[in-house]
N, C-alpha and C positions, 0 to 999 in steps of 0.2 A: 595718572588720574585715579585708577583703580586704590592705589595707596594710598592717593588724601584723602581719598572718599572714606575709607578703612579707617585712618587714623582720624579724619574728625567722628566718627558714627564709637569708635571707642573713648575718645575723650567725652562724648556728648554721654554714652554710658556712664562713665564713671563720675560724670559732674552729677547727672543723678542720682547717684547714689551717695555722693558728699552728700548733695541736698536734702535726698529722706531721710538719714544719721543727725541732720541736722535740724532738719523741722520735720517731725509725723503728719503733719496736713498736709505735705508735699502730695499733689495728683497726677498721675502719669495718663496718658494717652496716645496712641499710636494712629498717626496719619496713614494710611493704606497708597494714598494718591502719591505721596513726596518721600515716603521712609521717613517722614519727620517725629519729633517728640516734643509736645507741648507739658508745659509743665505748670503745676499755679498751686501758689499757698493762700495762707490767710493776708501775707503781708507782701510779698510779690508775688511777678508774671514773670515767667524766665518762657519763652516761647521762640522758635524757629519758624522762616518765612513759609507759609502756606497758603490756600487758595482759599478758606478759611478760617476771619478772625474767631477763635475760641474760647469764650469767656464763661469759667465756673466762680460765681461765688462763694468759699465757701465760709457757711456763717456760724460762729462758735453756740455750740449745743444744738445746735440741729443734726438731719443722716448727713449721710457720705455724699448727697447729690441732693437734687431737687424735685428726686420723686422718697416720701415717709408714707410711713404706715398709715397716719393720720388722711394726706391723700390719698393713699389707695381707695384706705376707710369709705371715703367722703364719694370715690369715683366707682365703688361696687354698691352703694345705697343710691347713689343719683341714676345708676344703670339699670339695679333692679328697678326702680320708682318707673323710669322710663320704659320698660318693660314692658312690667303691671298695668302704664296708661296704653297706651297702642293695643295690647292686647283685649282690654276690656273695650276699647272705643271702636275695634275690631268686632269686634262680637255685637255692641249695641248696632252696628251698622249692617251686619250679618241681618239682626232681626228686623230692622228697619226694611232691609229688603225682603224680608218673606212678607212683609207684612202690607208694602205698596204691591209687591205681586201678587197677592191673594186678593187685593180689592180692584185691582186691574182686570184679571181673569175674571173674577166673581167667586162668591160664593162655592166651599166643594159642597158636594151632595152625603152630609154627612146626619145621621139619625135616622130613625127607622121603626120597624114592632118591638119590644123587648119586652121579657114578665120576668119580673123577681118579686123579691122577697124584703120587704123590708124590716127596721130592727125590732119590731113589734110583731112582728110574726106573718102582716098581713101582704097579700099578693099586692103586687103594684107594677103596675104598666106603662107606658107612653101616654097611654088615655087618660090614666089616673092623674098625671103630673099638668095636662090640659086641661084637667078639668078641675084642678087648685084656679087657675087663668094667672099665674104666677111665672115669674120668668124663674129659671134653673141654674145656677153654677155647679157642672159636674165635673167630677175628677175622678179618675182609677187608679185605684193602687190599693195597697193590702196591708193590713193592723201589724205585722211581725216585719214593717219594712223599718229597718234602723234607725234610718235619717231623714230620705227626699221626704215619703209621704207625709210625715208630722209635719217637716218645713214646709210643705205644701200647701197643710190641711191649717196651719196657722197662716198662711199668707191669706189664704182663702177667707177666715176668719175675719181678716182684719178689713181685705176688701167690702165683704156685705156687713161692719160694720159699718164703714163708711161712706157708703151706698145708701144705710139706714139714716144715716140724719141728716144726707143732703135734703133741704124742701122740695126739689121738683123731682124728686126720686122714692124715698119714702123706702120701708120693709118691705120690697115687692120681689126680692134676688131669693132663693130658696136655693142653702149651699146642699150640696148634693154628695155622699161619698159612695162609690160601687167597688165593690171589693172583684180583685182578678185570681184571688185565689178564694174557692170556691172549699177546697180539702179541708182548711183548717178555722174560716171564718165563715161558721157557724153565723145563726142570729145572735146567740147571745156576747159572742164575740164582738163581733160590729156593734150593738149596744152596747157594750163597754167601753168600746175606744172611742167611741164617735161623742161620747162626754167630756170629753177632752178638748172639745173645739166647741164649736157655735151650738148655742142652744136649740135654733128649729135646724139644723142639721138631721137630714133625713141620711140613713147609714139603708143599702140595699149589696143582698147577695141573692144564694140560690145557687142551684144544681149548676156541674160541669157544662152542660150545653146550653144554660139558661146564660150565664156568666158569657162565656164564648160565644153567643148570637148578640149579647148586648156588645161587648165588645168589637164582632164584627158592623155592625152598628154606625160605629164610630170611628174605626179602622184604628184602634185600640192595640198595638202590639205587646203580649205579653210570654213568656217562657217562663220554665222552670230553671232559677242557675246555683250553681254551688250547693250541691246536692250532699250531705252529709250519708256516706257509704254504710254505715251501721246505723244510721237514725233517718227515716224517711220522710218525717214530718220537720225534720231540721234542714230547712234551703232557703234562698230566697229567689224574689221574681224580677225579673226584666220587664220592664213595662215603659210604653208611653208617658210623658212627664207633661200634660199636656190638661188644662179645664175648659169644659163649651161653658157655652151661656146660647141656651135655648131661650125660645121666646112662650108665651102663653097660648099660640098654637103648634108648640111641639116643634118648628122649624127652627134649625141653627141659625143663629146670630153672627158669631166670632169664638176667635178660640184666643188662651193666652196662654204661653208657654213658660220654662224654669225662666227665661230671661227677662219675663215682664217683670213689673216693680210694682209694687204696690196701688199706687198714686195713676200711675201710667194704666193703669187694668180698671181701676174705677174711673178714670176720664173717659174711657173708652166706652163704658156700660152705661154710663149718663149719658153719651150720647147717643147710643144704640135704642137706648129705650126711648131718650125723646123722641126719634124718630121713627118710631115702631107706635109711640101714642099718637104722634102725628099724622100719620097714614091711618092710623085705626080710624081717628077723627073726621078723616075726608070720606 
């Protein structure tokens, strides 16, 4: 038995190799289960019994098999895409949850005294912003920040504009910028850059502990990071990504965070305020 097993497994060799001499499509395959060798062209099936049947098309101008570049193509665009979604629908879900637990708990205890400096020179306080009777969108962050803060201070923008011509809302949102770096924005700084966005955009700084008590304030996190070794005024800062919306007696409202939208932050503030004129009313 040993022998005809030997002699048919060398004849079965060397028909395959007649076969690929005679046709280049010839495909070879090795059964693991039976020692067997399946074989398949374009125009026959030359195949040995197996547990199983094994069927390659193969189809002239196309690869070597059934997986092309085109497919892979097709299967690393549909993976990323698939990704990109879960991740992001991940995240809005993320915020979805800070945002039913923070109206579950209530309210944090966030705002407080603070004196600065606004871009005009004059002192401006807690009191001062009450006694506008004006509601507040504020935000922190500092003029030499790259990216977040313009992309911030433009979303900001585009919210109280749109705030502004709802009818039952009206110009009543006062966008607010307070700078967390105190070293290098100056006033005249902060009135420079705060031209850049919304026209009644009120820009506020002031002294290191002035800044850092408003901050504390609001539970405001910021640092000094990426500190240039020969240039000390060359760094940037770590900050909270984060805008309140105070009411016209000074108490917080809500806050919205890098993953609010747009559209999402002004539905929210239309209804905040109806219901802050609604209670004023009673």
């Amino acid at each position: 038995m040993k022998v005809l097993s030997q002699g048919i497994r060398t004849w079965t060799v060397a028909r395959a190799v007649s076969l690929r001499r005679a046709n280049p499509n010839v495909r070879c395959w090795r059964n693991s289960q039976f020692e067997s060798r399946i074989y398949h062209s374009s125009k026959k099936n030359y195949s040995s019994k197996s547990s199983k049947d094994v069927k390659q098309v193969v189809r002239k101008g196309q690869g070597l098999g059934p997986i092309s570049w085109t497919s892979l193509a097709l299967a690393g665009i549909t993976g990323a895409g698939l990704v990109y979604y879960f991740v992001t629908e991940k995240e809005k879900k993320q915020a979805a949850a800070v945002q039913r637990n923070t109206k579950a708990i209530g309210k944090p205890k966030l705002g407080g005294q603070w004196t600065l400096v606004d871009h005009t020179g004059r002192p401006v306080t807690d009191a001062t912003l009450r006694e506008k009777g004006e509601f507040a969108l504020l935000y922190f962050g500092f003029t030499y920040c790259p990216d977040i803060c313009p992309a911030e201070l433009i979303k900001m923008k585009k919210i109280v504009e749109k705030l502004d011509h709802i009818e039952d809302v009206g110009p009543v949102v006062l966008p607010v910028f307070i700078s967390v770096d105190p070293k290098r924005d100056g006033v005249a700084q902060v009135s420079h850059y705060i031209k850049d966005f919304h026209p009644r955009m009120v820009g506020l700084t002031g002294t290191p502990d002035q800044v850092a008590s408003a901050c504390r304030a609001f539970r405001v996190y910021h640092s000094v990071a990426d500190q240039d070794e020969e240039d000390e005024d060359d760094y940037l800062v770590d900050h909270s990504i984060v805008m309140y919306l105070i009411g016209p007696d000074g108490v917080f409202l809500d806050f919205y965070t890098q993953l609010t939208e747009v559209d999402e932050a002004v539905e929210r503030i239309r209804k905040v305020i109806k219901e802050v004129r609604e209670e004023t009313a009673n």
